[in-house]
SETORVEX-671733 format. One record per residue: residue in three letters; x, y, z of N, C-alpha, C, CB in turn; residue number from 1. Coordinates in Angstrom, 2 decimals, decimal comma. Glycine has a CB too. Example, Ala and Ser with C-alpha at 12.3 -4.5 7.8 and 13.67 -1.06 7.14 Angstrom:
BEGIN
R   r     n.x     n.y     n.z    ca.x    ca.y    ca.z     c.x     c.y     c.z    cb.x    cb.y    cb.z   k
R Ala   13,19   -5,69    7,80   12,30   -4,50    7,80   13,20   -3,30    7,80   11,31   -4,47    9,05   1
R Ser   12,85   -2,25    7,08   13,67   -1,06    7,14   12,90    0,03    7,87   14,08   -0,60    5,72   2
END
This chain:
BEGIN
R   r     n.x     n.y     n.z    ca.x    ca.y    ca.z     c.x     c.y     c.z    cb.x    cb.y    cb.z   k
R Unk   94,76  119,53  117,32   95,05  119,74  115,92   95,86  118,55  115,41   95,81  121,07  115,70   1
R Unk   95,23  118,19  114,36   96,11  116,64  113,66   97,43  116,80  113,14   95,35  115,94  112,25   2
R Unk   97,75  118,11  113,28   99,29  118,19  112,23  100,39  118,63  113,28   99,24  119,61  110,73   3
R Unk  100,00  119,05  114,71  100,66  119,35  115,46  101,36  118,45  116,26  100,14  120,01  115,91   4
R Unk  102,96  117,99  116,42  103,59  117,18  116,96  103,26  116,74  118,52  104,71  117,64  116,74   5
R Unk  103,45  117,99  118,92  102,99  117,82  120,70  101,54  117,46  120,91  103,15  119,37  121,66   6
R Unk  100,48  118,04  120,05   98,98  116,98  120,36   99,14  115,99  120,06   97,68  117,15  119,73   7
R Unk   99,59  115,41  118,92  100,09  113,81  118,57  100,79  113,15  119,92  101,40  113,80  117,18   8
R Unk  101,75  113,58  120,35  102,47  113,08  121,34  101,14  113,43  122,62  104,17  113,91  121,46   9
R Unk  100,66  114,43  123,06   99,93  113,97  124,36   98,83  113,34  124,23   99,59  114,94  125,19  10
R Unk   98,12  113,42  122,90   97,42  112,29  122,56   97,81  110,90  122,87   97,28  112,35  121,39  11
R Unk   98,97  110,71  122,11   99,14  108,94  122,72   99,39  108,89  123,68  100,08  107,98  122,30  12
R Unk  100,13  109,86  124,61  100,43  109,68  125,94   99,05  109,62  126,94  101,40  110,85  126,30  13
R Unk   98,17  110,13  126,61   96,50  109,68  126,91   96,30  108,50  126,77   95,43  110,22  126,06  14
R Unk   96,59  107,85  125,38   95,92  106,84  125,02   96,95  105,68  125,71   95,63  106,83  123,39  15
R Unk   97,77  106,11  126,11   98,93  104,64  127,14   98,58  104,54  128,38  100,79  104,92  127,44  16
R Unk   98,32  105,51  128,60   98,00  106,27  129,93   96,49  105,39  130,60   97,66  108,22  129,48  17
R Unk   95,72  105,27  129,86   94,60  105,09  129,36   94,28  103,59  130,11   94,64  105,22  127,73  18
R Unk   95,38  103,28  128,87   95,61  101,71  128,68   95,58  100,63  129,87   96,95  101,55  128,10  19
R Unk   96,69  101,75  130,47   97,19  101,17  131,77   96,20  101,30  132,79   98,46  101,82  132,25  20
R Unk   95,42  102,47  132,74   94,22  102,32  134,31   93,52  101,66  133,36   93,23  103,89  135,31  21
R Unk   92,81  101,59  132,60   91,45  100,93  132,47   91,33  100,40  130,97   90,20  102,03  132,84  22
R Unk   92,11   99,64  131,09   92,24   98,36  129,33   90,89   98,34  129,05   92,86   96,25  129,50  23
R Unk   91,10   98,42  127,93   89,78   98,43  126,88   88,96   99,20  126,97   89,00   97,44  126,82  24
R Unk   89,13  100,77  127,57   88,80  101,91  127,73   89,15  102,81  125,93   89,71  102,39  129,20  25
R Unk   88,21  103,51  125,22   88,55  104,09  124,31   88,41  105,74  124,47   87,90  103,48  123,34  26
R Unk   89,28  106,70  123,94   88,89  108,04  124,50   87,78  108,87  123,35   90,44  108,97  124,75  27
R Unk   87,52  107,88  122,24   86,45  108,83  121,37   86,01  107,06  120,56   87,43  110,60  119,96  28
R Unk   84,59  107,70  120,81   84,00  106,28  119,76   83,53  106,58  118,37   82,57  105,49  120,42  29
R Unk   84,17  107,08  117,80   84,45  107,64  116,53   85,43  107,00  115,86   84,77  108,92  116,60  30
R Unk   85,92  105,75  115,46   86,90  105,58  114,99   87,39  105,66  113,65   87,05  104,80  115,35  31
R Unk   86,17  105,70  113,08   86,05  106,25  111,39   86,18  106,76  111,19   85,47  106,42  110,62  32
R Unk   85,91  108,49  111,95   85,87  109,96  111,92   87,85  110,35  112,15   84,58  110,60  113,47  33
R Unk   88,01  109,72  113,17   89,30  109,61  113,81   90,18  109,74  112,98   89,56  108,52  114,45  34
R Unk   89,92  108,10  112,35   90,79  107,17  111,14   91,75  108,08  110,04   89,52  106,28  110,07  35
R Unk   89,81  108,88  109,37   90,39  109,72  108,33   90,96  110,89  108,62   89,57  110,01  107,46  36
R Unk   91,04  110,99  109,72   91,34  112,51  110,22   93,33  112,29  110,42   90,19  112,94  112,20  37
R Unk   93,59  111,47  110,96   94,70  111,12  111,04   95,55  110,49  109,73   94,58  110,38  112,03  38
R Unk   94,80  109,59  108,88   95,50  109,04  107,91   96,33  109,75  107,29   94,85  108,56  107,14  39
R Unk   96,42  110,96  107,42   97,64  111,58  106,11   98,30  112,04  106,85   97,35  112,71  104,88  40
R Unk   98,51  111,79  108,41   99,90  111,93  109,04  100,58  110,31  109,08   99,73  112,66  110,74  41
R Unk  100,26  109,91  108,13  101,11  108,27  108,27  101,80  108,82  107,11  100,14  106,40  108,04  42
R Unk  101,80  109,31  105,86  102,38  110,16  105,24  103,70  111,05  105,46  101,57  110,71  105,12  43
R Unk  103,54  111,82  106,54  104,37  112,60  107,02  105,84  112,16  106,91  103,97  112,80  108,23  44
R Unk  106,84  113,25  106,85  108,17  112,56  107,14  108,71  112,68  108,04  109,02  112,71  106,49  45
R Unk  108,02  113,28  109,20  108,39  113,11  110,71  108,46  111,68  111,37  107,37  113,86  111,50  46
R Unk  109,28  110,92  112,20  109,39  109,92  112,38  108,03  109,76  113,55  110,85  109,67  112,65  47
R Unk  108,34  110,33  114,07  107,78  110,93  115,74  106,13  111,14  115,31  108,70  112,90  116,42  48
R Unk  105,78  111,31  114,68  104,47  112,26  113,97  103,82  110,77  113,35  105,03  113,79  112,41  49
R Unk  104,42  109,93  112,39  103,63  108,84  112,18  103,56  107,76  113,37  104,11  108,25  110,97  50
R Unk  104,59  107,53  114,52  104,63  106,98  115,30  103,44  107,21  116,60  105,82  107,11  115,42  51
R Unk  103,33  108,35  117,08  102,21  108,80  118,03  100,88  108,34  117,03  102,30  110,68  118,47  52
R Unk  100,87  108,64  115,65   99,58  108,68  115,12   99,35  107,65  115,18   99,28  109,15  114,01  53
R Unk  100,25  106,15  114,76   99,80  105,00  114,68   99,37  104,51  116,16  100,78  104,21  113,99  54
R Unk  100,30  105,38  117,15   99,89  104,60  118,26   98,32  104,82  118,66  100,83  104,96  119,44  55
R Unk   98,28  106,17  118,39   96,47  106,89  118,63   95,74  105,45  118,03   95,89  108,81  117,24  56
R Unk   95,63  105,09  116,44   95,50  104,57  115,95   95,23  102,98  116,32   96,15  105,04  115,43  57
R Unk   96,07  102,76  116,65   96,22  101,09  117,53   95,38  101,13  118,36   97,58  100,62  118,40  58
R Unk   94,69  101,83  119,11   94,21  102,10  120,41   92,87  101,90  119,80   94,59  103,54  121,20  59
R Unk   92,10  102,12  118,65   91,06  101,94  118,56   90,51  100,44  118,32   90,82  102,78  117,79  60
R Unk   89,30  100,17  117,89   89,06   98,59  117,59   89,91   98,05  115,54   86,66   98,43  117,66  61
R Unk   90,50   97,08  115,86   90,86   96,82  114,56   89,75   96,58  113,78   91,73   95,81  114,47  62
R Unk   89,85   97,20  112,12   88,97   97,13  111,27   89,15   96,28  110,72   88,78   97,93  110,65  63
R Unk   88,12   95,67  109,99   87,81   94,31  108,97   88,12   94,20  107,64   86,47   94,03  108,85  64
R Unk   88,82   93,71  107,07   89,36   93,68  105,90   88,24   94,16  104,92   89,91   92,32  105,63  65
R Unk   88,22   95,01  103,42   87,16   95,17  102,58   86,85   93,52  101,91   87,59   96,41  101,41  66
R Unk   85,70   93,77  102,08   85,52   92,10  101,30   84,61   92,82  100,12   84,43   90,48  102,46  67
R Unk   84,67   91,81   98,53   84,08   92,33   97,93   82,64   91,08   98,03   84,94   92,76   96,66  68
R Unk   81,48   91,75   98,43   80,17   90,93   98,36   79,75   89,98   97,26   79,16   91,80   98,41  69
R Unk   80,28   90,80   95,88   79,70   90,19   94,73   80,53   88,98   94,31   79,58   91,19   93,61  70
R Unk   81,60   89,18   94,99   82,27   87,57   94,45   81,61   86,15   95,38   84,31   87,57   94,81  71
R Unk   80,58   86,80   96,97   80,10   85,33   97,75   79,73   85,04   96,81   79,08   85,10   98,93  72
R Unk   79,19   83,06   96,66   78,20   82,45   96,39   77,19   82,23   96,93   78,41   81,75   96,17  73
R Unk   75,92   82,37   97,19   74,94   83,03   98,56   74,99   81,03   98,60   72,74   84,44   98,20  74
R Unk   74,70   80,70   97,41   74,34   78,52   97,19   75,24   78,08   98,17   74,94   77,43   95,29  75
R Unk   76,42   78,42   98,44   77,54   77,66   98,86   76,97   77,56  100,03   78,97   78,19   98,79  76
R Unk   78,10   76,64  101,05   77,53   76,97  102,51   77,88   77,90  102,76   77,77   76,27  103,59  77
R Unk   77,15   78,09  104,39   76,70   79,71  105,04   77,80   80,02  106,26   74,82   79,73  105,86  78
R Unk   78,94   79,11  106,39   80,07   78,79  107,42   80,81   80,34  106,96   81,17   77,03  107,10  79
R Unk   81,25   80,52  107,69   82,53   81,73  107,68   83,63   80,77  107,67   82,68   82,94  109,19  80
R Unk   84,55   81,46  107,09   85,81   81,22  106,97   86,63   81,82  107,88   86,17   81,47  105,86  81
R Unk   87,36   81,23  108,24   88,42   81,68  109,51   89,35   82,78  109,25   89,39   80,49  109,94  82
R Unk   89,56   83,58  110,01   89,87   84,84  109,81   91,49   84,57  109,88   89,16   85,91  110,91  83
R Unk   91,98   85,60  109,28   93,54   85,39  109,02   94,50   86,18  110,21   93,93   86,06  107,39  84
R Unk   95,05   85,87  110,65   95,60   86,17  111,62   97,56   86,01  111,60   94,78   85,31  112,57  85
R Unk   98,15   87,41  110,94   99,60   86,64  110,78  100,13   86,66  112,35  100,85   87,56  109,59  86
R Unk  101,20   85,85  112,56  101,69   85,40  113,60  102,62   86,22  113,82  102,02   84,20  113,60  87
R Unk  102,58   86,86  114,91  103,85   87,56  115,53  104,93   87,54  115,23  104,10   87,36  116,49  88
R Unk  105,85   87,79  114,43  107,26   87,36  114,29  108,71   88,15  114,88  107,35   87,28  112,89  89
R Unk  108,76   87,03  115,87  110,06   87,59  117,12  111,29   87,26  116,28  110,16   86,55  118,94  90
R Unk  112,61   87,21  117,08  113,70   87,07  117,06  113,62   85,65  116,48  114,32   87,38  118,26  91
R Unk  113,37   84,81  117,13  113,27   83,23  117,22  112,59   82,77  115,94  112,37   82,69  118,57  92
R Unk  111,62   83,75  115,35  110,59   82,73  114,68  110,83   82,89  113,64  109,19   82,78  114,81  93
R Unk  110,14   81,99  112,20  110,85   82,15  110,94  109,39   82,11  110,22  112,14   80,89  110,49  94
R Unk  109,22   82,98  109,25  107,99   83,44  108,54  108,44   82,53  107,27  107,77   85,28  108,30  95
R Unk  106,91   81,98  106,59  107,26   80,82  105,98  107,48   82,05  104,39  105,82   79,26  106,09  96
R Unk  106,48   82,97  104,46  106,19   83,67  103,41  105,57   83,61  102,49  106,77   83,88  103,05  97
R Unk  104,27   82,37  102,53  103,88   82,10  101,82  102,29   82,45  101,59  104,35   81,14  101,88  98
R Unk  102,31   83,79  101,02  101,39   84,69  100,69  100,56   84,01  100,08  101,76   85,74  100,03  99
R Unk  100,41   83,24   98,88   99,32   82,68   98,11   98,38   81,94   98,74   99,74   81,93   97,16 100
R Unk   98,51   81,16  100,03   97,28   80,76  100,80   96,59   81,54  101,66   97,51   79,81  101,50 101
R Unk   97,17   83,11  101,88   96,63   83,64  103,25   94,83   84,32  102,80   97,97   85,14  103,92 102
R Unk   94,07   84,29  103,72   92,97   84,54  103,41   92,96   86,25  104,41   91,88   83,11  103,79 103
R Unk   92,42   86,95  103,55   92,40   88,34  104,25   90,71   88,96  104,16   93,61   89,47  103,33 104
R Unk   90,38   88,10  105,66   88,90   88,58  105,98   88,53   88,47  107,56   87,81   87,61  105,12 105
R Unk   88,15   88,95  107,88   88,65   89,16  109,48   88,89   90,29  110,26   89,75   88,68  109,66 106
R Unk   89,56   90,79  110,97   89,98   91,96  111,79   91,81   91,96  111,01   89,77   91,56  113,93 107
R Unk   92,00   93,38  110,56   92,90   93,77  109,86   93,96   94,26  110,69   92,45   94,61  108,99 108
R Unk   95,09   93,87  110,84   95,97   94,34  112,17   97,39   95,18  111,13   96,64   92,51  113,44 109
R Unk   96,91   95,72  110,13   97,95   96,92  109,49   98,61   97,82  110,21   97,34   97,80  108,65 110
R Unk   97,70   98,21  111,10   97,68   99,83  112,06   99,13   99,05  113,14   95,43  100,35  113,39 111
R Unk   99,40   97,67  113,47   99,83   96,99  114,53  101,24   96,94  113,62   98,91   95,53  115,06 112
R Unk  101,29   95,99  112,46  102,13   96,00  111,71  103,22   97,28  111,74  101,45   95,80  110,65 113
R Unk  102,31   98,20  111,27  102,65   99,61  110,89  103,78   99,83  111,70  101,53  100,69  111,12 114
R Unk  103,02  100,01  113,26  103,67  100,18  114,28  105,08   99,75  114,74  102,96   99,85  114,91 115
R Unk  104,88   98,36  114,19  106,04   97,66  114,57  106,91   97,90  113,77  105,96   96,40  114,68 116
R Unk  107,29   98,18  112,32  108,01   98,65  111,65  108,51  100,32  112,17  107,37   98,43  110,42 117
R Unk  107,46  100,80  112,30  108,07  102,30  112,77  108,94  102,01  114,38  106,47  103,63  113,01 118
R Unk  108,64  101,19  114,85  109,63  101,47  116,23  110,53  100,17  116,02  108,71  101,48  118,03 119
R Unk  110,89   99,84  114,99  112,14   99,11  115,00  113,19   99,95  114,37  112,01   97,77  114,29 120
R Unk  114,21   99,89  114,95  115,54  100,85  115,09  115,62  100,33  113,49  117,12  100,43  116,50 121
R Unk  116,57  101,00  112,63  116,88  100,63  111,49  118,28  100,39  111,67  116,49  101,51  110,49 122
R Unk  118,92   99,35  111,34  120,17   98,80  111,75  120,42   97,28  110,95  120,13   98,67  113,44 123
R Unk  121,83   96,95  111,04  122,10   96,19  110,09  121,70   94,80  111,16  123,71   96,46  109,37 124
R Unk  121,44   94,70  112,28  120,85   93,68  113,28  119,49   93,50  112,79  120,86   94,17  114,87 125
R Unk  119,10   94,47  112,47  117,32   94,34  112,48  116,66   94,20  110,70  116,53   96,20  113,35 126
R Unk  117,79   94,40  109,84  117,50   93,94  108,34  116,05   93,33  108,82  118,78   92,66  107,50 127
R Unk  117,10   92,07  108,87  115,45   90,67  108,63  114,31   90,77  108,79  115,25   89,52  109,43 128
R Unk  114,60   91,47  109,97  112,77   92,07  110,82  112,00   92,93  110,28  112,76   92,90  112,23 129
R Unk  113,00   94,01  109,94  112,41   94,96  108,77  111,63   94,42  107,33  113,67   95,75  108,27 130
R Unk  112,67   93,73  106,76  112,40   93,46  105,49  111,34   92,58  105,47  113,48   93,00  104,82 131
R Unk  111,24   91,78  106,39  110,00   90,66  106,31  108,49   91,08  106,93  110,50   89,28  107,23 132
R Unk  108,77   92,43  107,87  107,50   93,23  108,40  107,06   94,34  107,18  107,94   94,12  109,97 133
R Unk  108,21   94,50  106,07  107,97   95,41  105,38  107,26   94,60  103,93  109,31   96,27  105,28 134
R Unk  107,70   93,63  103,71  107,25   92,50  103,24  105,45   92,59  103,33  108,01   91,30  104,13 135
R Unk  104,99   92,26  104,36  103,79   92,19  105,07  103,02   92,95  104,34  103,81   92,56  106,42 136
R Unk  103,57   94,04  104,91  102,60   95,25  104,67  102,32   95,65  102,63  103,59   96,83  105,65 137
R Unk  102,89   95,04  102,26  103,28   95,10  100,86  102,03   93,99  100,40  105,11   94,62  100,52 138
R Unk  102,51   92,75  100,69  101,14   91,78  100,90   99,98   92,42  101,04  101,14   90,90  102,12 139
R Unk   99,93   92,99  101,72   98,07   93,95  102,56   97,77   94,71  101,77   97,98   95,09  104,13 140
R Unk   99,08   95,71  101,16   98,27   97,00  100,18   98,26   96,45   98,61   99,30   98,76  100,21 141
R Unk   98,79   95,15   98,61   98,10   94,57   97,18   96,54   93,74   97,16   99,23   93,39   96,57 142
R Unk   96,48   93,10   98,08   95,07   92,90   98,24   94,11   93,90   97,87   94,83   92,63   99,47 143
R Unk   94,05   94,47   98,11   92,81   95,67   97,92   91,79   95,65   98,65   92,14   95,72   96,68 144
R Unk   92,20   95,11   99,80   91,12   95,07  100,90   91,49   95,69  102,04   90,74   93,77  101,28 145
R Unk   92,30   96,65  102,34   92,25   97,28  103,55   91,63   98,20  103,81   93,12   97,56  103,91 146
R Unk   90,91   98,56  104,76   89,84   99,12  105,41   89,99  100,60  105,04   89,85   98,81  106,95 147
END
């Protein structure tokens, strides 16, 4: 059941579980069906409840940004454009922030993002990390292209 804390929790504990014997093992190839089935526990105000879900979540294949078709030029060249990929940002590293060049087409790593914001402690150490992962995600849901 999707609303129940403890299936959430032995769910991901499957899906770690998982991870660890046999990487790149998935437990349902449904990830669409999944997706929507879970999305309105990211909602929730359980901490614990969006955290297992995203992790369920992570576990599947990342989805592709919405692209809108009617803006290609079919004339132009036929090259893909390189997929956007933001860079990890640790302790050490410094995010330039500069949203107006990023191209969002590719494999969409929100669900990863997500994640990382929900399991960072909230604390006056971790501001920066927060605010600049929270940042991110703010970037993504103005695009209008997430999956």
């Amino acid at each position: 059941h999707p609303k129940s804390l403890w299936a959430m929790r032995g769910a991901a504990a499957i899906v770690k579980a998982l991870d660890i014997i046999d990487p790149g093992v998935k437990i349902n190839d449904k990830s669409n069906e999944m997706f929507d089935t879970l999305a309105s526990n990211l909602a929730e105000s359980n901490h614990f409840m969006r955290m297992y879900t995203l992790e369920i979540l992570d576990s599947f294949p990342k989805r592709p940004f919405v692209t809108d078709h009617a803006d290609i030029d079919l004339a132009d060249d036929l090259e893909e454009e390189p997929s956007y990929r933001p860079k990890p940002t640790g302790k050490g590293s410094k995010s330039t922030g500069d949203s107006n060049n990023l191209s969002f087409s590719g494999s969409c790593d929100i669900i990863s993002l997500l994640k990382g914001v929900e399991s960072t402690p909230v604390t006056l150490a971790n501001e920066r990390k927060l605010t600049t992962q929270l940042s991110r995600v703010e970037v993504y849901a103005r695009t209008g292209k997430l999956p």
